[in-house]
SESEFI-867546 format. One record per residue: x, y, z of N, C-alpha, C, CB in turn; residue number from 0. Coordinates in Angstrom, 3 decimals. Atoms other than C-alpha are relative to their C-alpha. Glycine has a CB too. Layout:
N
<r <X, Y, Z>, <X, Y, Z>, <X, Y, Z>, <X, Y, Z>, NUM>,
...
//
This chain:
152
<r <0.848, -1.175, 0.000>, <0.000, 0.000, 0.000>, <0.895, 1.241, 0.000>, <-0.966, -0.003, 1.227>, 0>,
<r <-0.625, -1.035, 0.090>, <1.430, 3.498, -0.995>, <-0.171, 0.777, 1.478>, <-0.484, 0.697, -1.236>, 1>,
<r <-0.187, -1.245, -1.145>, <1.952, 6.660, 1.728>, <-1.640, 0.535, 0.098>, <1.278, 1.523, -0.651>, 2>,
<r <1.505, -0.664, -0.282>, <-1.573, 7.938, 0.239>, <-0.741, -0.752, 0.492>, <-0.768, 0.474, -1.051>, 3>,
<r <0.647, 1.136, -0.728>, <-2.810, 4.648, 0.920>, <-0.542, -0.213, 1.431>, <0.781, -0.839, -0.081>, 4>,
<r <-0.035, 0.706, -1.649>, <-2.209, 4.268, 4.615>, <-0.524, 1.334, 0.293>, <1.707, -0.613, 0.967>, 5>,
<r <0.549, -1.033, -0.711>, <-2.879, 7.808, 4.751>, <-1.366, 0.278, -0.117>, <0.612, 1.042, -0.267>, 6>,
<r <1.343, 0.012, 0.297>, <-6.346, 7.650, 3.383>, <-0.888, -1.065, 1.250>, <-0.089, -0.563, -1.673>, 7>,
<r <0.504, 1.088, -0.668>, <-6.983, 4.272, 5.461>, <-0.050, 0.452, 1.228>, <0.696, -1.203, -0.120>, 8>,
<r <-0.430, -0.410, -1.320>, <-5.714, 5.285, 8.824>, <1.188, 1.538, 0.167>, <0.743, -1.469, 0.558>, 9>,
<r <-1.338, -0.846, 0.208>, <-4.149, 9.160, 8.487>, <0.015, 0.840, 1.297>, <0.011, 1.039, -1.467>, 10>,
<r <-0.499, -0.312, -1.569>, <-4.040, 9.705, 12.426>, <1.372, -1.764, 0.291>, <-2.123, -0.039, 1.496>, 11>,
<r <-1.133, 1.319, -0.055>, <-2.190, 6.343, 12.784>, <1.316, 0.559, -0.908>, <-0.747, -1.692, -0.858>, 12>,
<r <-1.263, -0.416, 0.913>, <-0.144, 7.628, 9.575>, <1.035, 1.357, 0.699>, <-0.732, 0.567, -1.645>, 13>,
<r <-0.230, -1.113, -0.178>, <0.316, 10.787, 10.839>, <1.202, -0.213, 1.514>, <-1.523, 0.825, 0.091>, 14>,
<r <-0.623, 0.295, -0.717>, <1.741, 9.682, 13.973>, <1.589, -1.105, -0.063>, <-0.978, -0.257, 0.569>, 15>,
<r <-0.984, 1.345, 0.261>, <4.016, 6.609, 12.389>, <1.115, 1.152, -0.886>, <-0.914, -1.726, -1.203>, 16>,
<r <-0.755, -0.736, 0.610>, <5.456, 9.634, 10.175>, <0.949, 0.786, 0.644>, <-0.640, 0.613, -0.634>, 17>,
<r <-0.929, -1.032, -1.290>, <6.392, 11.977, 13.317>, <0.732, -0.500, 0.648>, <-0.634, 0.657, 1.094>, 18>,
<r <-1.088, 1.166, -0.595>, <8.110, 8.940, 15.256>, <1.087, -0.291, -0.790>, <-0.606, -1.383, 0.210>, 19>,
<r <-0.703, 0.393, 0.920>, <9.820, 8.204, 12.091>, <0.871, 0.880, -0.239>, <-0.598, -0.328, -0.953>, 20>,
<r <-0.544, -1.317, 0.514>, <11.073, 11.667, 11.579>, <0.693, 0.248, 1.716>, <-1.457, 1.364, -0.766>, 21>,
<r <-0.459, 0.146, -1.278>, <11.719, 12.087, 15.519>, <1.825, -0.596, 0.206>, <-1.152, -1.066, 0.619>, 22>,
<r <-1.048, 1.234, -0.772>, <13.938, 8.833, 16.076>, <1.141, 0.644, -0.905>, <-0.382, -2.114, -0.286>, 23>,
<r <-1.060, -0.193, 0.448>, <15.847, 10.175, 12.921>, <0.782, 1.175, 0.227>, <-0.152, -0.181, -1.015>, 24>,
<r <-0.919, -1.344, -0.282>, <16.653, 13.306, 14.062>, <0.833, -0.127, 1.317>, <-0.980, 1.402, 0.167>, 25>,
<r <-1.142, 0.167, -1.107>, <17.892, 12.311, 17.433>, <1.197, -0.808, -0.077>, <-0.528, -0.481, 1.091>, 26>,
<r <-1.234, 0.729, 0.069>, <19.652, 9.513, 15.859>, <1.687, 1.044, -0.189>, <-0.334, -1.046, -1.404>, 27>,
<r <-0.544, -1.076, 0.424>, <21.459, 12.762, 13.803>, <1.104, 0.288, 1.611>, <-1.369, 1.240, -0.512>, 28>,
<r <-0.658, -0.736, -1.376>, <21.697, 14.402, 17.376>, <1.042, -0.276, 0.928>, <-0.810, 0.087, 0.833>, 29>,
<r <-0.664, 0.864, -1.176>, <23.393, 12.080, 19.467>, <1.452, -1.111, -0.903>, <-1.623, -1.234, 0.854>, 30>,
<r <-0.958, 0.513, 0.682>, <25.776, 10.668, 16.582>, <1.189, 0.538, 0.820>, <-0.067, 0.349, -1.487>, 31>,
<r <-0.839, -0.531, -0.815>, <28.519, 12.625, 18.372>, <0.496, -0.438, 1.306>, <-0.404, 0.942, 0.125>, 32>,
<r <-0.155, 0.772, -1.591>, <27.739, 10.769, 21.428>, <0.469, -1.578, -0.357>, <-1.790, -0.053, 1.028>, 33>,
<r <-0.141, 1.950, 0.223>, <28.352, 7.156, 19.862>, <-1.165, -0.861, 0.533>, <1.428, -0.750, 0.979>, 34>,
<r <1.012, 0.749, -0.173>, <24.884, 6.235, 21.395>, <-0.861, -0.039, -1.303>, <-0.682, 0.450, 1.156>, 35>,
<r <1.108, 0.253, 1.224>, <22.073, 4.896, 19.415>, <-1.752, 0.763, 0.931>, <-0.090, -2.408, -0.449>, 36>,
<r <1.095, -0.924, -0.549>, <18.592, 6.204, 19.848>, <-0.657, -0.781, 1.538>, <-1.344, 0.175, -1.372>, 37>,
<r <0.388, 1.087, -1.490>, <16.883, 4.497, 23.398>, <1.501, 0.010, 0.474>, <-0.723, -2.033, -0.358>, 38>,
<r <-0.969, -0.187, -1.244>, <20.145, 4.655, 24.892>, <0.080, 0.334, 0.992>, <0.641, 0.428, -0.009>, 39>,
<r <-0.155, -0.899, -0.832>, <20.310, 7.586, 25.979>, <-1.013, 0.451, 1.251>, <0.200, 0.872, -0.775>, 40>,
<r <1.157, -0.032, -0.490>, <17.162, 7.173, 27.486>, <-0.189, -0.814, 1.386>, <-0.813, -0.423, -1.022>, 41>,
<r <-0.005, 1.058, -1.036>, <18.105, 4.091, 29.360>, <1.542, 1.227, 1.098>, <0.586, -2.191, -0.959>, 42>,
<r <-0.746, -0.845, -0.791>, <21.372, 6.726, 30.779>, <-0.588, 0.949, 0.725>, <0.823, 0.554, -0.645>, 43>,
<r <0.700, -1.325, -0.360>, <19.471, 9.617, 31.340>, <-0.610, -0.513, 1.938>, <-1.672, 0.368, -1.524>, 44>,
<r <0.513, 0.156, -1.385>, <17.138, 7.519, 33.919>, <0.920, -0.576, 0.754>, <-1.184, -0.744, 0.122>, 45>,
<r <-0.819, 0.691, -1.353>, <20.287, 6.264, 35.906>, <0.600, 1.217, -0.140>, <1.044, -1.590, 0.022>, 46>,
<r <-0.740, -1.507, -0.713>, <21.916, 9.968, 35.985>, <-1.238, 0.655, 0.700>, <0.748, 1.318, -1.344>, 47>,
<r <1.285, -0.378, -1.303>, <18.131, 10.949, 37.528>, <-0.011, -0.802, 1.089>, <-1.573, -0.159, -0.451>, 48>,
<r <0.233, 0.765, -1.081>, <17.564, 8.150, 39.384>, <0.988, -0.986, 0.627>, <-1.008, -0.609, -0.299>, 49>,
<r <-0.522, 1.096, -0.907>, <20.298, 6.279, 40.208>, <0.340, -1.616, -0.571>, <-1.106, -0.102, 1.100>, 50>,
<r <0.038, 1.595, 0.304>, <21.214, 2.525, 40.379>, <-1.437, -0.585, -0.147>, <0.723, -0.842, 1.229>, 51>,
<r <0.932, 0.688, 0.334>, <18.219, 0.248, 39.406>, <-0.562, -0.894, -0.421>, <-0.221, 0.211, -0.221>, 52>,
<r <0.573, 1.234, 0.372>, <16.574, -3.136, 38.781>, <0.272, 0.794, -1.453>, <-1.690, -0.588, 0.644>, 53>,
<r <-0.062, 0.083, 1.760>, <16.735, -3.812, 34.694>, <-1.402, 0.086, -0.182>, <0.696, -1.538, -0.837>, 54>,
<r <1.233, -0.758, 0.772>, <13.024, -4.122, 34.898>, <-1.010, 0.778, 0.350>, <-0.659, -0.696, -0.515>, 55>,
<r <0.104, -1.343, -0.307>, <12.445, -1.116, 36.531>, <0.016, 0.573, -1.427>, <1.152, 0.538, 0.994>, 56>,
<r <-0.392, -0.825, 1.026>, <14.135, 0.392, 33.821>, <-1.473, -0.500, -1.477>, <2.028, -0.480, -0.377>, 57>,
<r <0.899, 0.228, 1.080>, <12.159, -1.565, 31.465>, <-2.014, 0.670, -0.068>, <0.147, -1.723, 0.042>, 58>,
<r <1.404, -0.543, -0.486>, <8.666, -0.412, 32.896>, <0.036, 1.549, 0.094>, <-0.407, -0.617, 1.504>, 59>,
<r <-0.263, -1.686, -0.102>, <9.982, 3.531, 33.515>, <0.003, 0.422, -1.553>, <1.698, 0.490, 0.836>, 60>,
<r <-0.331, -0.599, 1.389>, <11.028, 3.660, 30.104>, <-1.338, -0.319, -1.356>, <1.644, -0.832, -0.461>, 61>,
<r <0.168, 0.524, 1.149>, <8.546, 1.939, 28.074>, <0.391, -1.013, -1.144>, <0.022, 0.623, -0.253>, 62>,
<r <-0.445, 0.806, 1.022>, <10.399, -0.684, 26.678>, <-0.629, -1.629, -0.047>, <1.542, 0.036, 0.164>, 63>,
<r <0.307, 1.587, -0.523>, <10.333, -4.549, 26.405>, <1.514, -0.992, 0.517>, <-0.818, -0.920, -1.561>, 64>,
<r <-0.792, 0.795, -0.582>, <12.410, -7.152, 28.320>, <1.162, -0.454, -0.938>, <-0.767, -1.034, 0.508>, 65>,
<r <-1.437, 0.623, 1.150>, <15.017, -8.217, 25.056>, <0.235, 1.470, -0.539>, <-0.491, -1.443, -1.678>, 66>,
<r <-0.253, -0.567, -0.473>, <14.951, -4.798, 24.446>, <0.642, 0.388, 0.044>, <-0.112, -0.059, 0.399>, 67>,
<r <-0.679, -0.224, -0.365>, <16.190, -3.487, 26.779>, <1.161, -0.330, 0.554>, <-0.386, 0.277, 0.191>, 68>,
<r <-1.080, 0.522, -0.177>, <18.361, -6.068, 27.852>, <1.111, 0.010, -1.409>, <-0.414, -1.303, 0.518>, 69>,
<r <-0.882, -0.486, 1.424>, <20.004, -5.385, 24.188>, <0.866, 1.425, 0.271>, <-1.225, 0.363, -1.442>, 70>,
<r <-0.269, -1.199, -0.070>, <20.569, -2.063, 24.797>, <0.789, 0.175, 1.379>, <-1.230, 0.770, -0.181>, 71>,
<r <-0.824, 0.630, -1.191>, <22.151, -2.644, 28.149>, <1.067, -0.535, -0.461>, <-0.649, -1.032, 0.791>, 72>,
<r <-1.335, 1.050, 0.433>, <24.618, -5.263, 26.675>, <0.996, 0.938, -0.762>, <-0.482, -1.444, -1.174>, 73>,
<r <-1.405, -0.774, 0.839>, <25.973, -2.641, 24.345>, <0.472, 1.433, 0.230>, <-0.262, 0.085, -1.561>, 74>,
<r <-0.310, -1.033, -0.363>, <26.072, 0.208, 26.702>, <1.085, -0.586, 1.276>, <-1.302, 0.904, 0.274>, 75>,
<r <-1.173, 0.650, -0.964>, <28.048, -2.198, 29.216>, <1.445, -0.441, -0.631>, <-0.602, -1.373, 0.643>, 76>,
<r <-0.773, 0.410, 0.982>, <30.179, -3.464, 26.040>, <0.608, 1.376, -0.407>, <-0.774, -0.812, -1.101>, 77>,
<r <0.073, -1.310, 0.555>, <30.888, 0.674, 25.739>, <0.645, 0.422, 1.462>, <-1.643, 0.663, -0.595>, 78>,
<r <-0.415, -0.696, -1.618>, <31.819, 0.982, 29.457>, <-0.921, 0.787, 0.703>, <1.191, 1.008, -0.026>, 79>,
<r <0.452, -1.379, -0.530>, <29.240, 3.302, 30.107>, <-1.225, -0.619, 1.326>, <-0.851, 1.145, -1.564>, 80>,
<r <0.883, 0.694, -1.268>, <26.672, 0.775, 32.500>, <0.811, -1.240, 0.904>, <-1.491, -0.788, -0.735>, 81>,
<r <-0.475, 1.140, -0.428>, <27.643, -1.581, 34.555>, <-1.412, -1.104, 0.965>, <1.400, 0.568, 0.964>, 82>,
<r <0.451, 0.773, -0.379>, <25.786, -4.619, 35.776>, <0.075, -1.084, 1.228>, <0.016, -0.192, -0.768>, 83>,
<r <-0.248, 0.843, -1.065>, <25.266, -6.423, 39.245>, <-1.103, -0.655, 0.327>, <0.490, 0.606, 1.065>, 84>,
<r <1.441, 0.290, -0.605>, <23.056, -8.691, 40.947>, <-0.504, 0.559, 1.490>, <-0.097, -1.541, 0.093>, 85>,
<r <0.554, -0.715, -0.891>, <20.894, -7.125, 43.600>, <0.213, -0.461, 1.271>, <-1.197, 0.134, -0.241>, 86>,
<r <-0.640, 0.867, -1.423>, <21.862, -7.745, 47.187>, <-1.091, -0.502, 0.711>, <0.897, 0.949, 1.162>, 87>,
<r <1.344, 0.528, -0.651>, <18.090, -8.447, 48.198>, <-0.756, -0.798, -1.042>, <-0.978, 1.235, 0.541>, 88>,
<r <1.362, 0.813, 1.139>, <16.517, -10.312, 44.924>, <1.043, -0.503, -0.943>, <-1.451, 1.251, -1.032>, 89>,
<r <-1.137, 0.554, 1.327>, <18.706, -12.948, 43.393>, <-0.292, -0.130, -1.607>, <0.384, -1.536, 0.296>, 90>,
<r <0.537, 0.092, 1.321>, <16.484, -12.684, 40.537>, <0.369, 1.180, -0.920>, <-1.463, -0.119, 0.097>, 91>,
<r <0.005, -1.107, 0.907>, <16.767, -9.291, 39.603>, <1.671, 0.511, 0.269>, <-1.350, 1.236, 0.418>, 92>,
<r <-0.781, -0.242, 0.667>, <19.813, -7.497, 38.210>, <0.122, 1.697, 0.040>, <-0.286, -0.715, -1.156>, 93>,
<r <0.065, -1.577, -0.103>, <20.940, -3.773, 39.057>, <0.669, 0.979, -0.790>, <0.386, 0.355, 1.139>, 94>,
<r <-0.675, -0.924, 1.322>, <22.063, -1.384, 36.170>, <0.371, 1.249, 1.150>, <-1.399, 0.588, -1.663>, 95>,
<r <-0.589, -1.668, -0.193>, <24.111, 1.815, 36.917>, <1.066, 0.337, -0.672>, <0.448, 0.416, 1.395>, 96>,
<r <-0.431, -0.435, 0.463>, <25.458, 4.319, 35.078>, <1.738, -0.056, 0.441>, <-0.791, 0.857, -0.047>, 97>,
<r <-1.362, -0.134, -0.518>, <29.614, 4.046, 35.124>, <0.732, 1.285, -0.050>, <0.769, -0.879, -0.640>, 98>,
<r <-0.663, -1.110, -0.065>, <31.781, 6.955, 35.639>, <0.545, 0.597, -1.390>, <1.003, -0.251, 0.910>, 99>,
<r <-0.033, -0.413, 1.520>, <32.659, 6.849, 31.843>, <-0.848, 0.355, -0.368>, <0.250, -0.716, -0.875>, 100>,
<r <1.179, -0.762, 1.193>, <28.994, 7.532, 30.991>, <0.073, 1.597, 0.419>, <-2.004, -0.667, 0.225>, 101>,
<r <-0.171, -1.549, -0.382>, <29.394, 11.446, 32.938>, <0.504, 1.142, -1.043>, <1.019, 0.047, 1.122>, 102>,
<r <-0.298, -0.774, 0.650>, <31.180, 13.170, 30.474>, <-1.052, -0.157, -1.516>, <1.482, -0.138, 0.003>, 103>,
<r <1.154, 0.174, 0.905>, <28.048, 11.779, 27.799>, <-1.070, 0.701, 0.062>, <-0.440, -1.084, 0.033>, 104>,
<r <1.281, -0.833, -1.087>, <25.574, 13.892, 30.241>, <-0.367, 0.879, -1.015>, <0.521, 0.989, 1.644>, 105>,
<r <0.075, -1.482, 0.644>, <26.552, 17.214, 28.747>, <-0.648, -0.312, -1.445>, <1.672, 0.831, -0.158>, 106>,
<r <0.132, 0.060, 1.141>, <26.485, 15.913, 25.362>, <-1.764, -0.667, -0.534>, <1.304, -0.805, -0.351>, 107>,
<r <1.374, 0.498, 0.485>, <23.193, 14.145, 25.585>, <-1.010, 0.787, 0.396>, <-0.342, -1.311, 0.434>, 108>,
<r <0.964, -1.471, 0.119>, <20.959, 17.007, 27.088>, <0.225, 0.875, -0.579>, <-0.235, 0.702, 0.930>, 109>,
<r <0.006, -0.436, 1.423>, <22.268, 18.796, 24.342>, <-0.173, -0.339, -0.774>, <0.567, 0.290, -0.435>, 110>,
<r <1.135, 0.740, 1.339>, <20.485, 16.546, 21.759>, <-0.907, 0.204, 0.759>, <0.015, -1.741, -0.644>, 111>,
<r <1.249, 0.707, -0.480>, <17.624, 16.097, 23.802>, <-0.815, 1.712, 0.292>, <0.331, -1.310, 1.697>, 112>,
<r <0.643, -1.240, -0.070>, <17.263, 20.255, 24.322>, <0.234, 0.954, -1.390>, <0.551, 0.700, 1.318>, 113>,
<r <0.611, -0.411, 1.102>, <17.822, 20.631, 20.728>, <-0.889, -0.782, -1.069>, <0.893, 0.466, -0.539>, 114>,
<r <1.178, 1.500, 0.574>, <15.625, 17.762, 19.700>, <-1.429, 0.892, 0.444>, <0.193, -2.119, 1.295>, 115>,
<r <1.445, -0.704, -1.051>, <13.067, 19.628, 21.859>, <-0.486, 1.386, -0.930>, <0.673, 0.730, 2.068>, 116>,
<r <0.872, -1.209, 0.908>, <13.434, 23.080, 20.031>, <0.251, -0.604, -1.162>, <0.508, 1.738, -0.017>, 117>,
<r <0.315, -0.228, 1.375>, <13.543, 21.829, 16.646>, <-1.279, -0.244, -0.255>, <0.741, -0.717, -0.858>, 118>,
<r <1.251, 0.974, 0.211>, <10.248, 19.348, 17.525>, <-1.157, 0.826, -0.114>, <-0.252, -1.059, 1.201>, 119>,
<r <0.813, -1.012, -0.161>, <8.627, 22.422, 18.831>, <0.081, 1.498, -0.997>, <0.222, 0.229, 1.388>, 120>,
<r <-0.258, -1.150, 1.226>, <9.785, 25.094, 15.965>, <-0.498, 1.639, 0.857>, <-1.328, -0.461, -1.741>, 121>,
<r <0.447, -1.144, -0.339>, <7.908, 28.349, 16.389>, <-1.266, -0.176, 0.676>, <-0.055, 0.820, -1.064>, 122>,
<r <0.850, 0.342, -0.268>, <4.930, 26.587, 18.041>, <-0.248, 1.010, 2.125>, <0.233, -1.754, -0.447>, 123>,
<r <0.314, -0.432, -1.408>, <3.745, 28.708, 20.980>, <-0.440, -0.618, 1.442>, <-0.809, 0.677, -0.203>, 124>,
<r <0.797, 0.537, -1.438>, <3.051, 27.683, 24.534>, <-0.867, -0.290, 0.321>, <-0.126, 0.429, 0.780>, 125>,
<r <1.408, 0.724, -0.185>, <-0.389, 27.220, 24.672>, <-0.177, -1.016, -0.713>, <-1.114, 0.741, -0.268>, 126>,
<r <-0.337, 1.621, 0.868>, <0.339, 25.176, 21.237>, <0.270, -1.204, 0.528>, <1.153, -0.028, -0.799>, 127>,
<r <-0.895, 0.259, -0.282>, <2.684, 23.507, 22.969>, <-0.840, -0.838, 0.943>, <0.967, 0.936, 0.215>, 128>,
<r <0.554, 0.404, -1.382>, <0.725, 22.603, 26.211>, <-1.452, -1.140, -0.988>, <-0.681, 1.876, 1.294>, 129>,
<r <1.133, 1.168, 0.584>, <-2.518, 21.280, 23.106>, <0.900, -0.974, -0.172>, <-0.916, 0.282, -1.495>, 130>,
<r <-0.547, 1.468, 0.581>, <-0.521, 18.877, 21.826>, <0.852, -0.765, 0.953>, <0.924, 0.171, -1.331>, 131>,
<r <-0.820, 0.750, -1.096>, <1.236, 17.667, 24.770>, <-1.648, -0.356, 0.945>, <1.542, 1.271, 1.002>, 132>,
<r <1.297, 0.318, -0.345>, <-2.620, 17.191, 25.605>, <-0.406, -1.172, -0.555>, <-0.856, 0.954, -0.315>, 133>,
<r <0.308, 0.844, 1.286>, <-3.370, 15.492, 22.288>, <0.752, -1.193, 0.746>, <0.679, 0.594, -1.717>, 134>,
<r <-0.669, 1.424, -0.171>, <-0.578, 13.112, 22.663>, <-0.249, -0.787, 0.850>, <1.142, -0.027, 0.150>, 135>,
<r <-0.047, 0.514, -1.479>, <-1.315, 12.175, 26.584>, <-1.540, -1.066, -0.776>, <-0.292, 1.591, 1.750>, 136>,
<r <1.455, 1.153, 0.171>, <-4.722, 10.799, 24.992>, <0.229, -0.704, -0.540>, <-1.243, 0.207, -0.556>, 137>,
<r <-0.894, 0.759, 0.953>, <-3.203, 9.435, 22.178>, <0.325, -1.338, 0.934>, <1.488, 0.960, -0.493>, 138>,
<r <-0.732, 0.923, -0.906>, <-0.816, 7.540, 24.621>, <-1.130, -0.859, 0.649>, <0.922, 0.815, 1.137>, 139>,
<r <1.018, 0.946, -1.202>, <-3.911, 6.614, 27.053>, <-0.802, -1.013, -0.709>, <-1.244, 0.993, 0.908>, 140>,
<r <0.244, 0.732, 0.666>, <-5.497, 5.459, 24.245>, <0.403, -1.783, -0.449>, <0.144, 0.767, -0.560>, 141>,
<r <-0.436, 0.919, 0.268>, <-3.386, 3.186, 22.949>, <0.927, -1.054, 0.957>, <0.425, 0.435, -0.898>, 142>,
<r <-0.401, 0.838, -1.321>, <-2.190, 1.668, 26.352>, <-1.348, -0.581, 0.077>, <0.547, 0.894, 1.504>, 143>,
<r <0.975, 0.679, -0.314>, <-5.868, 0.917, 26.781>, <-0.531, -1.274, -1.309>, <-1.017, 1.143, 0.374>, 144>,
<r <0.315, 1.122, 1.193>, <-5.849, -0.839, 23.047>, <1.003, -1.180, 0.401>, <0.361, 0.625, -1.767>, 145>,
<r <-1.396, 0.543, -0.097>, <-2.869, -2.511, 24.008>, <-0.531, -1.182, 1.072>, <1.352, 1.232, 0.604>, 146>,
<r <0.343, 1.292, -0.873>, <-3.983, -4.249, 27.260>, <-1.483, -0.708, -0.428>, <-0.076, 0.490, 1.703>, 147>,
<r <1.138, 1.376, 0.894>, <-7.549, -5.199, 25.419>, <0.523, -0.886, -0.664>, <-1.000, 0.410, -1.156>, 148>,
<r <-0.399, 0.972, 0.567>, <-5.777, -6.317, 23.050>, <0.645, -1.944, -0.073>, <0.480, 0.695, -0.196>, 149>,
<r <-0.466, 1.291, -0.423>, <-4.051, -9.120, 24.695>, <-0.794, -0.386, 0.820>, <1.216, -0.106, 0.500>, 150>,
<r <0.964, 0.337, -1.262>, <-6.735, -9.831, 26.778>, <-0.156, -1.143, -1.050>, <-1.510, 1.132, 0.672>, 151>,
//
């Protein structure tokens, strides 16, 4: 099916699969400098906020899935920048934290992520700004609620 296709069929679905698409590539752009890939920085970010942390913590904070993020892990530990232990209270689970090599990545990655921000937002005003950060939240609620029907 062509672009007009999907966009005729479903062009909120399209519309959204186009902006993700355009998104991921611009941060990829952004963060080239950093040697991360896109979700990386994402999985760093929440251990320079929060700290050491279960893996599927991380996986549930972030949105991801269990292979994943354990992917993305493997090649940020293979990079020096996480390191991996098992938890001193739950032999099951597995505690990620950021290593002292990822620190000097900090600077460089909230600088993609605060010009990722103004390019996403352009000349779009604040109240703009605040609809569509509206829009999306439904969006999102939405499709969390298709998501767990779904597998029902």
């Amino acid at each position: 099916m062509s672009e007009q296709g999907m966009a005729a069929v479903g062009p909120l679905s399209h519309a959204v699969f186009r902006t993700a698409r355009l998104h991921k590539a611009l941060v990829a752009r952004l963060l080239r400098d950093s040697g991360l890939r896109p979700g990386q920085e994402l999985v760093l970010m929440a251990l320079w906020q929060d700290g050491p942390q279960r893996q599927v913590d991380l996986v549930t904070s972030l949105g991801s899935d269990a292979p994943t993020m354990a992917r993305s892990i493997t090649r940020l530990e293979r990079a020096g920048l996480v390191a991996r232990r098992p938890s001193p209270t739950d032999r099951r689970a597995v505690i990620v934290e950021a290593t002292p090599a990822a620190l000097p990545l900090r600077a460089k990655v909230e600088h993609a992520w605060g010009e990722l921000e103004r390019l996403t937002a352009g000349a779009l005003s604040a109240p703009r700004r605040a609809e569509i950060l509206d829009a999306l939240a439904a969006l999102e609620a939405n499709l969390t609620a298709a998501e767990t029907a779904v597998d029902s």
